[in-house]
VOGULUM-329899 format. One record per residue (C-alpha): residue in three letters; x, y, z. Coordinates in pm, whole numbers, padded with zeros to 5 digits, always signed. Layout:
<rs>
ALAXYZ;...
</rs>
This chain:
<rs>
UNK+11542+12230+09962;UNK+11697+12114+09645;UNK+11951+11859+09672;UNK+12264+11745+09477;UNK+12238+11397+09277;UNK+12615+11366+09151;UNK+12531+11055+08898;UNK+12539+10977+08551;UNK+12261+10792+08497;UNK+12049+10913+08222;UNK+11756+11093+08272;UNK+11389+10900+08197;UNK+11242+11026+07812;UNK+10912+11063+08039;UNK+10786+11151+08374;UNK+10717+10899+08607;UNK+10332+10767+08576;UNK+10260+10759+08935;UNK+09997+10530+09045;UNK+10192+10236+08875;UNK+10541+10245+08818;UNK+10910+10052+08851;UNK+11132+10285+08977;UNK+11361+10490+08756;UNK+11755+10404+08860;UNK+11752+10807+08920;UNK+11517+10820+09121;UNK+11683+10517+09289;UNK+11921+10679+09345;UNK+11795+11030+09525;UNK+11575+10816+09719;UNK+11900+10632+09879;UNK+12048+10969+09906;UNK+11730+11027+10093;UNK+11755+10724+10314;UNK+12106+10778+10436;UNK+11999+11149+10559;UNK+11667+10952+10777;UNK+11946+10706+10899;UNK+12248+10923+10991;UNK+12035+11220+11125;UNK+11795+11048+11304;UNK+11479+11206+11220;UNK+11261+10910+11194;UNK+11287+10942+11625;UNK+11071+11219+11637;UNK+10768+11013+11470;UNK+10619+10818+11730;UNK+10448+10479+11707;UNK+10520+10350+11303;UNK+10668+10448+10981;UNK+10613+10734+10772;UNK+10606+10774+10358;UNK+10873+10981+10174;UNK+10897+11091+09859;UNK+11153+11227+09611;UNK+11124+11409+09290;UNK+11437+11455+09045;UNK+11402+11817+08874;UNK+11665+11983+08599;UNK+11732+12338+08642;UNK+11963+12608+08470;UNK+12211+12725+08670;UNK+12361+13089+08623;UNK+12574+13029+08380;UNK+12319+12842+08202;UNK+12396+12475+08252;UNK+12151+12228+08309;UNK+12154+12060+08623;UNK+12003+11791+08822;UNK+11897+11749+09197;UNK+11587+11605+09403;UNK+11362+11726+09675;UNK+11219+11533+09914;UNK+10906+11517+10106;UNK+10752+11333+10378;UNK+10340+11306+10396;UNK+10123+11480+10624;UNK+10312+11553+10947;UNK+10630+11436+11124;UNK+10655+11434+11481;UNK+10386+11706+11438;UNK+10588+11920+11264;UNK+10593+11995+10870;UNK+10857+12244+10921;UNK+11200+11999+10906;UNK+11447+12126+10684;UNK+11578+11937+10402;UNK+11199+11891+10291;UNK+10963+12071+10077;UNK+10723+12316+10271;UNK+10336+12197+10287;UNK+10135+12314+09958;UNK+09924+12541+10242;UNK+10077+12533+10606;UNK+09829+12538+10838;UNK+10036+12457+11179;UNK+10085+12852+11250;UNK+09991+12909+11583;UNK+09841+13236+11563;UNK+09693+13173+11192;UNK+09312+13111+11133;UNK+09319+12752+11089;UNK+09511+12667+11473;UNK+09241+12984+11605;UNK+08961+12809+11528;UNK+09071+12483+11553;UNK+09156+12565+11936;UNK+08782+12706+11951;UNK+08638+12387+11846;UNK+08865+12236+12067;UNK+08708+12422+12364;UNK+08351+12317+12223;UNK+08480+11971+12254;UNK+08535+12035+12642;UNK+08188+12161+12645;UNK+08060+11873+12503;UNK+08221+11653+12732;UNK+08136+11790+13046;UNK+07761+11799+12978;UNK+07791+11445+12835;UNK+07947+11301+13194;UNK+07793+11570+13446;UNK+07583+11302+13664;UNK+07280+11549+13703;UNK+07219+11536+13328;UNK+07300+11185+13272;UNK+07029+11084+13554;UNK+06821+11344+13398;UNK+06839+11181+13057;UNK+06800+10829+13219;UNK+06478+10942+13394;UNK+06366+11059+13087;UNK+06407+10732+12865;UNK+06287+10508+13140;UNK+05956+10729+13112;UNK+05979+10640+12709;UNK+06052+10310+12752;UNK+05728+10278+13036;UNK+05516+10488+12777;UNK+05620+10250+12463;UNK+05551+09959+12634;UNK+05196+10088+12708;UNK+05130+10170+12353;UNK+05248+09859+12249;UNK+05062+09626+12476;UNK+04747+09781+12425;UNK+04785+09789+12061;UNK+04785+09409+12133;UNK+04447+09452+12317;UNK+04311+09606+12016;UNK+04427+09369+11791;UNK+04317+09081+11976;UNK+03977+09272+11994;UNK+03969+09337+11629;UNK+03971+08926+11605;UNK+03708+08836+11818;UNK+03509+09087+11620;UNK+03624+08899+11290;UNK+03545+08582+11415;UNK+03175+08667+11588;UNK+03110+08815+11245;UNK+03239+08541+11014;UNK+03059+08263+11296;UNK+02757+08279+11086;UNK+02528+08334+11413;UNK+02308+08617+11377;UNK+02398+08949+11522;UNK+02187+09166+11739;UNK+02152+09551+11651;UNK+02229+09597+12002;UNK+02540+09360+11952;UNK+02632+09543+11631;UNK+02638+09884+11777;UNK+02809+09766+12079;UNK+03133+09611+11848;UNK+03159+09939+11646;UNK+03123+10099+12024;UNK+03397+09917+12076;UNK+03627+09938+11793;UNK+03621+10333+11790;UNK+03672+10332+12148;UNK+04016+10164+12139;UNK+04098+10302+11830;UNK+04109+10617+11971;UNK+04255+10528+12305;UNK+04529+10396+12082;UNK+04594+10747+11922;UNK+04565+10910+12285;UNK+04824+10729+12420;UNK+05067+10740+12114;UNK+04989+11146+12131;UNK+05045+11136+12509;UNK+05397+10979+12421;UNK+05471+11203+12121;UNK+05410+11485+12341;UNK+05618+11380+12653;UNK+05899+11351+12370;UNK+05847+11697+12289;UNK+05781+11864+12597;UNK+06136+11666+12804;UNK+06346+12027+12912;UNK+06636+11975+13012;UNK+06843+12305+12982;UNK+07179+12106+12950;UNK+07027+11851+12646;UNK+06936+12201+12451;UNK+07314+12366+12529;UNK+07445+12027+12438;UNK+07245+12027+12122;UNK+07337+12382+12036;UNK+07698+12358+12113;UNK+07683+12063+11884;UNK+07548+12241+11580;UNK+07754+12505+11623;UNK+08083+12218+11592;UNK+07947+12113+11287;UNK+07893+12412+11134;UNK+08277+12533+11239;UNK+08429+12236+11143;UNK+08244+12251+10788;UNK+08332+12592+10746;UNK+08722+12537+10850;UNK+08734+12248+10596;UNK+08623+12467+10276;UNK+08828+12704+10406;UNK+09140+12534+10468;UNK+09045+12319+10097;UNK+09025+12614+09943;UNK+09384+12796+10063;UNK+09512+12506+09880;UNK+09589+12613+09543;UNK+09756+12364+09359;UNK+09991+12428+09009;UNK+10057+12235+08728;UNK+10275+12267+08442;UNK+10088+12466+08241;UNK+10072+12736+08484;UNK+09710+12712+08566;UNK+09592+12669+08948;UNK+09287+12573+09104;UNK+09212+12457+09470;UNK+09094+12147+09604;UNK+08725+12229+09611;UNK+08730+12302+09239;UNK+08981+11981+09139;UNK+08783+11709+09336;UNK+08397+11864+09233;UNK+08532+11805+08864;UNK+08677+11442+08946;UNK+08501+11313+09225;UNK+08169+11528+09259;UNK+08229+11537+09594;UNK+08487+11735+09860;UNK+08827+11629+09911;UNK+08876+11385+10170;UNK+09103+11486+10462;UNK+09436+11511+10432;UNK+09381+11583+10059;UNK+09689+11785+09926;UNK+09936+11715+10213;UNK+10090+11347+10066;UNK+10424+11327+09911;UNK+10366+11392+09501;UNK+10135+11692+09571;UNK+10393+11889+09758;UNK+10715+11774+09566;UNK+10526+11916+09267;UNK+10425+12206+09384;UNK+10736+12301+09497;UNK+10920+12225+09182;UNK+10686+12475+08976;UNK+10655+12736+09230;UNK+11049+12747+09186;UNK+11016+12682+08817;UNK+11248+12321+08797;UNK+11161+12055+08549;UNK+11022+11725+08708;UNK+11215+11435+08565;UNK+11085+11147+08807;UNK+10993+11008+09125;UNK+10950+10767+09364;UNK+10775+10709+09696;UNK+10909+10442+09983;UNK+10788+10345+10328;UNK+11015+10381+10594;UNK+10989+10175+10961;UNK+10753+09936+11068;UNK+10406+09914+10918;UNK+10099+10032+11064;UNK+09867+09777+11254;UNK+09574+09795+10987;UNK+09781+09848+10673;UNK+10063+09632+10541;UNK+10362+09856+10417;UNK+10745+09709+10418;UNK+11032+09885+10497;UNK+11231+10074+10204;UNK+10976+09924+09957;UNK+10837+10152+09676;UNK+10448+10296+09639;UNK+10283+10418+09418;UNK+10056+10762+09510;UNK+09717+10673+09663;UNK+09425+10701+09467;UNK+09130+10829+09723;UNK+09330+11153+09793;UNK+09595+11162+09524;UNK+09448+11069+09167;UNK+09232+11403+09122;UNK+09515+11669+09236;UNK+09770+11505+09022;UNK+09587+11398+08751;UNK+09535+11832+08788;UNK+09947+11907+08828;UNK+10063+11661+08571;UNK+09925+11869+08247;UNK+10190+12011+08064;UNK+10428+11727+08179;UNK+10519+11419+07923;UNK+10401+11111+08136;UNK+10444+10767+08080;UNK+10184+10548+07999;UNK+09966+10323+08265;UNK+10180+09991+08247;UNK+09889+09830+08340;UNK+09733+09976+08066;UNK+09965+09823+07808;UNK+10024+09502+07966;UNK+09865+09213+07833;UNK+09823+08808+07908;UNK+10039+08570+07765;UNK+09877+08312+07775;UNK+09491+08223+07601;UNK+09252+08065+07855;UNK+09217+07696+07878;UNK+08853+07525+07856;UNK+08831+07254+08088;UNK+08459+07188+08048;UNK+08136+07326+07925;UNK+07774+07263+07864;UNK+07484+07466+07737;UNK+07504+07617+08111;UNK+07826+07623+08251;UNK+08192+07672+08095;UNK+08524+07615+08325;UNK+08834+07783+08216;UNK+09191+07793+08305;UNK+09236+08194+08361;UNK+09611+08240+08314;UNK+09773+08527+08512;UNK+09713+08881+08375;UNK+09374+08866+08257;UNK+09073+09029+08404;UNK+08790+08808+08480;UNK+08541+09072+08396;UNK+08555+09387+08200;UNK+08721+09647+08380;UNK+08676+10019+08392;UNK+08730+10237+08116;UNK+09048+10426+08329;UNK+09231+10139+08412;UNK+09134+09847+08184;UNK+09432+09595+08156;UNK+09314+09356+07891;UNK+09070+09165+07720;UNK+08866+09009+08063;UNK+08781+08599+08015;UNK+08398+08707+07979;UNK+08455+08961+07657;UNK+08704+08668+07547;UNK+08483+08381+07555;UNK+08159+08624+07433;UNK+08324+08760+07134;UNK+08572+08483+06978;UNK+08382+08313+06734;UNK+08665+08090+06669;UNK+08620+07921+06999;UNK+08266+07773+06865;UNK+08093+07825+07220;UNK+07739+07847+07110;UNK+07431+07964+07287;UNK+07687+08265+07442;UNK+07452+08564+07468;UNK+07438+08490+07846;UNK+07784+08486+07983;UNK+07885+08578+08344;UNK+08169+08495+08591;UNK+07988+08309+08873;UNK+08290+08460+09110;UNK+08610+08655+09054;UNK+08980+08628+09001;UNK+09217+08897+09070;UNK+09346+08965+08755;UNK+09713+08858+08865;UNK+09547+08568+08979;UNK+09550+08217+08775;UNK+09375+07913+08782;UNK+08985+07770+08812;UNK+08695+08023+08704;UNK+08344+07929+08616;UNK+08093+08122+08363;UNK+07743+08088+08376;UNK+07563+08070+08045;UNK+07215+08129+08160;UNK+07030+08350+08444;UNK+06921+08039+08594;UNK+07291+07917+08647;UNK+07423+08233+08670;UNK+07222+08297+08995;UNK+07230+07917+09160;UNK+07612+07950+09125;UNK+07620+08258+09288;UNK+07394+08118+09572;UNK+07660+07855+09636;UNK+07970+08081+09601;UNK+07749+08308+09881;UNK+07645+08017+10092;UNK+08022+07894+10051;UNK+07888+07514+09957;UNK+08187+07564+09727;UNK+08587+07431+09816;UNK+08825+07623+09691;UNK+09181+07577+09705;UNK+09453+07802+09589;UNK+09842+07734+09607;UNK+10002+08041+09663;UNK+10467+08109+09675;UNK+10536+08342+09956;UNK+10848+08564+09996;UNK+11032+08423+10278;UNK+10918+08156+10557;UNK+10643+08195+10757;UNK+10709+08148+11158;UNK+10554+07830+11127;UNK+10676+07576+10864;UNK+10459+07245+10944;UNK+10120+07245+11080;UNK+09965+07275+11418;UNK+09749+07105+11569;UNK+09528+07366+11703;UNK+09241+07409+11436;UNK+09100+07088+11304;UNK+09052+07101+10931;UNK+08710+07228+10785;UNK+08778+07148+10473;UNK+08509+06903+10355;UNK+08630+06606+10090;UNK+08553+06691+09756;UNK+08186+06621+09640;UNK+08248+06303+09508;UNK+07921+06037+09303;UNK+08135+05778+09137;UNK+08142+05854+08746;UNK+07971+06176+08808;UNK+08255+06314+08960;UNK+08406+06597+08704;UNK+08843+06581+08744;UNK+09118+06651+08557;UNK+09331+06476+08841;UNK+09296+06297+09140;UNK+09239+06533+09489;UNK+09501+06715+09711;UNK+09308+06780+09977;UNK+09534+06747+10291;UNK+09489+06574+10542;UNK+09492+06633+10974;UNK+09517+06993+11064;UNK+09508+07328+10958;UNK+09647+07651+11061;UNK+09413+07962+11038;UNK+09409+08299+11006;UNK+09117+08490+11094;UNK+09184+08886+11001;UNK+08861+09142+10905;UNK+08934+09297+10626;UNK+08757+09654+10500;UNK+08855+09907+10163;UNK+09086+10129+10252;UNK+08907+10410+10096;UNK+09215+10617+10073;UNK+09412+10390+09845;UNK+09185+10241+09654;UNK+09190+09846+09548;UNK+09422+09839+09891;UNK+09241+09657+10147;UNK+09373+09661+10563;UNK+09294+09500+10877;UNK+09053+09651+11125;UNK+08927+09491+11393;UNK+08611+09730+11517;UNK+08454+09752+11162;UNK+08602+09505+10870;UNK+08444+09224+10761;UNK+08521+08858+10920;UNK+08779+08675+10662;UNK+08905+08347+10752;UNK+09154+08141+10588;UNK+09343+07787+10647;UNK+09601+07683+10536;UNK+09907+07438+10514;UNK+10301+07518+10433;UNK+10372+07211+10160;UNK+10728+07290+10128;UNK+11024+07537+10212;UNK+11290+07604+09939;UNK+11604+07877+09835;UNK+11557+08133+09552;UNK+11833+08005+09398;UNK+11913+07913+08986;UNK+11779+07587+09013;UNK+11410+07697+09114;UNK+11109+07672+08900;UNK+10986+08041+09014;UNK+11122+08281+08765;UNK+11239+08524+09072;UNK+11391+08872+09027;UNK+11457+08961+09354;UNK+11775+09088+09435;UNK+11797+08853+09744;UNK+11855+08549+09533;UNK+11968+08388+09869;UNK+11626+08439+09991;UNK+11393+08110+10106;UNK+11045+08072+09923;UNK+10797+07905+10041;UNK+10477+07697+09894;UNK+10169+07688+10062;UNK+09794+07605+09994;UNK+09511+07820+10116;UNK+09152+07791+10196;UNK+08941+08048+10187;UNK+08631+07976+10429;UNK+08518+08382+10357;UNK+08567+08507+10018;UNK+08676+08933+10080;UNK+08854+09097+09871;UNK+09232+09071+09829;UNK+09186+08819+10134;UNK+09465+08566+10064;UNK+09696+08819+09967;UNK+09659+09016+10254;UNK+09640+08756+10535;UNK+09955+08611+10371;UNK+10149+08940+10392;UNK+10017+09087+10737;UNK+10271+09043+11023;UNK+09971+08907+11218;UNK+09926+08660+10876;UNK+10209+08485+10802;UNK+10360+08783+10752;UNK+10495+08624+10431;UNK+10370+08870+10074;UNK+10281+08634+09769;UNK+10580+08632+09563;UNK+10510+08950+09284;UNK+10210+09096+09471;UNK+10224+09430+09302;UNK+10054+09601+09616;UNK+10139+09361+09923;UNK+10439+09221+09822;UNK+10792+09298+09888;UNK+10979+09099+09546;UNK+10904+09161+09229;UNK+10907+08845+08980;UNK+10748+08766+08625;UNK+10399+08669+08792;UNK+10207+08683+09111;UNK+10250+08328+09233;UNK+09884+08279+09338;UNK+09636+08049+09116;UNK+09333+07896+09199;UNK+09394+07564+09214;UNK+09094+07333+09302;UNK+08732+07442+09287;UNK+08452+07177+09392;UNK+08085+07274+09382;UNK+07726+07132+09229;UNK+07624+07169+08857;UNK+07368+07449+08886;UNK+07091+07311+08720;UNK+07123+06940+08744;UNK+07261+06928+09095;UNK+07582+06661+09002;UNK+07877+06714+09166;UNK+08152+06906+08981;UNK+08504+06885+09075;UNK+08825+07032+08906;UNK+09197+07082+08951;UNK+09418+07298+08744;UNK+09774+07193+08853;UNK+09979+07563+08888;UNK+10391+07443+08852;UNK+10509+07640+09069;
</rs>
């Protein structure tokens, strides 16, 4: 399992951080080590359909005489053709593929459940059985709910003989309450009678089915503790505890599946069962990308959160980590007041800054709201009230408005909802999309900036373009094991839609304005502007870098992208809306020089 690394590249002063990290030149270097063994062996064949994640981990050792030397394992997550038995890789942490071991058992006994299940679900006796029964429901319902109209139409003549101001007869009197008890009554009859057909429907096949049912849940629930709990995981201290006991601490919660089997955990857990140092490492994709995620070929990730962040936040005591970059980094750049009032403020957010505070665990900087709320240099009075009326990534530049009352605060968020607001962004994508010039198969949207004469709020005259639009229409939902990540999924994300237009094509090259660090400098960039007509999360950024986007990352997208550079090249460009209290058109552009 351990490998040679014949190099003499110095070894990191810390261990990798591993949620956010540039890649070490060692561990460079094992993982092309890595790479030409999946090329020249051919392994990635057995793995149907897309890619897979690998993983190395660069360890020191003593050899006998002594000597310290270096060498890497490396690791592939979860399963690989259905297999997690391929030499040249770390074992599992826990291997629960055995065929005759209690996890495959009683997963094959579930299994046969399953079968159960499904025959009683499609046997025609039962399904006409069931059908019978919910057409006598429905008849029932219906009953109960058109007299309960009877009674309430009843109840209103009542109401109105009584409020006519006509005198009422004893006999008449009696006769109304006669009445009204009668159909009360009736009312709970027939509700019983329908309560009680619901409770007295046999079938002998619904109460297997239910039973067989249970008893899945209960054997699935007890297999998952089970298997969670054979996984005992090691850090460098020496002290191990098992899933259950790491994610209650963390997470409150039990591991979600698949917790344990990714890349870090195992390469880890190798290392100290066999007592080697960890030095660094580095995680890559390798092959095409899955439908709902966007992943690149060769390119570097860091571990997930969801799954990962507990167990190794567990197995990296005792080790010397580096720090969160994002933790030390910090803007540049101060942000820019374009305009303000004893309601409103819009600022100029440059790249880097958070728009509002972040957490406590992963807080990059000062946000604009603490900035603007705290610097009483800046002379913004009446600040007690101060809230973003939307969001910026925090590698996102350009337009962002602060409310500086509730009132504002909650009109402007009304419009942002409502999307009465235009928004434009200009965006530099790595590469060039399929389509460089517009088509002509999605008329433009985009509505002309609210414009009242002197009214109008500008710092320059509009860009808005002009004929058609291309769009791309992607739902977008968390991907809860990789938290911020978001992917595509059709059956249950959220509808995003966003148009755009490509403004210009141009090389990487010396002469270009983008400070670019790829190592492609022959590569093509490409400027475009975006509309957003839904406002998700990560939206732009992913429907840029999808390959059903334009399959084009936004140049320094530190979780899409492909290149790194000095900057994401995405900033809010243009932002039109209506003053929140006085209704007067507001307009601003923040040009990005790209």
């Amino acid at each position: 399992m351990l490998h040679a690394l014949s190099t003499s590249l110095p070894s990191p002063r810390q261990f990798t951080y591993p949620f956010c990290y540039d890649v070490d030149p060692l561990a460079e270097a094992a993982s092309e080590e890595l790479q030409h063994y999946i090329a020249t062996t051919g392994l990635m064949s057995a793995e149907k359909g897309c890619g897979k994640m690998f993983g190395v981990l660069v360890v020191e050792y003593e050899d006998e005489t002594g000597a310290l030397q270096r060498g890497f394992l490396a690791a592939y997550s979860g399963l690989l053709g259905g297999r997690n038995d391929w030499q040249y890789f770390v074992p599992p942490v826990f291997d629960a593929q055995q065929p005759d071991g209690h996890f495959k058992r009683t997963e094959r006994e579930i299994s046969a459940i399953n079968r159960e299940i499904s025959a009683i679900e499609h046997d025609p006796q039962y399904l006409q059985s069931v059908a019978q029964h919910e057409e006598t429901m429905k008849r029932l319902q219906a009953e109960v709910e058109a007299f309960k109209v009877e009674v309430d139409a009843a109840k209103a003549r009542r109401d109105a003989r009584r409020k006519s101001g006509e005198p009422l007869s004893d006999e008449e009197q009696a006769e109304m309450v006669r009445e009204s008890q009668f159909m009360k009554a009736e009312l709970r009859r027939r509700r019983k009678a329908m309560e009680q057909a619901e409770s007295t429907f046999h079938n002998p096949r619904a109460t297997l089915l239910k039973s067989l049912q249970r008893k899945r849940k209960q054997m699935s629930d007890e297999l998952q503790r089970w298997l969670f709990s054979a996984y005992r995981m090691l850090n460098a201290e020496g002290e191990e505890r098992d899933l259950i006991d790491i994610f209650r601490e963390y997470t409150h919660a039990m591991p979600p599946a698949g917790a344990g089997d990714c890349c870090a955990p195992k390469l880890l857990q190798y290392a100290y069962l066999h007592h080697l140092r960890p030095v660094c490492m580095a995680e890559f994709w390798w092959g095409e990308s899955p439908a709902s995620e966007i992943r690149h070929h060769l390119h570097y990730y860091p571990a997930c959160r969801s799954k990962c962040l507990p167990i190794l936040t567990h197995m990296l005591k005792g080790l010397d980590v580096a720090p969160n970059p994002l933790a030390q980094k910090r803007h540049t750049a101060e942000p820019r007041v374009l305009y303000a009032d004893e309601y409103i403020l819009v600022v100029d957010k440059p790249a880097g800054m958070l728009s509002v505070p972040g957490k406590a665990d992963d807080s990059a900087s000062v946000s604009v709201e603490e900035y603007f709320a705290n610097n009483s240099k800046l002379k913004i009075q009446n600040s007690k009230f101060l809230k973003a009326a939307h969001r910026l990534d925090m590698d996102t530049s350009g337009l962002l408005v602060l409310a500086r009352t509730e009132q504002a605060y909650v009109e402007l968020q009304r419009q942002f909802a409502s999307r009465e607001t235009v928004k434009r962004y200009e965006a530099v994508l790595s590469g060039v999309p399929k389509h460089t010039t517009p088509h002509s198969t999605f008329r433009s949207d985009v509505p002309e900036p609210i414009t009242q004469n002197s009214k109008l709020k500008t710092q320059n005259s509009s860009t808005q373009p002009s004929g058609c639009l291309e769009a791309i229409s992607l739902p977008l939902i968390a991907d809860i094991n990789d938290r911020p990540r978001q992917r595509v999924d059709m059956e249950h994300g959220k509808p995003a839609l966003t148009l755009y237009n490509i403004v210009e094509v141009r090389a990487a090259d010396a002469n270009t304005a983008v400070a670019y660090t790829t190592k492609k400098a022959d590569k093509s960039l490409t400027l475009v502007h975006l509309y957003p007509k839904t406002g998700r999360t990560h939206q732009l950024r992913v429907h840029c870098a999808h390959p059903q986007g334009l399959a084009c990352p936004i140049l320094g997208d530190p979780l899409y992208g492909t290149e790194r550079a000095d900057r994401m090249y995405l900033h809010a460009a243009e932002l039109t809306f209506r003053h929140p209290i006085t209704g007067e058109p507001m307009h601003f552009l923040s040009p990005s020089g790209f």
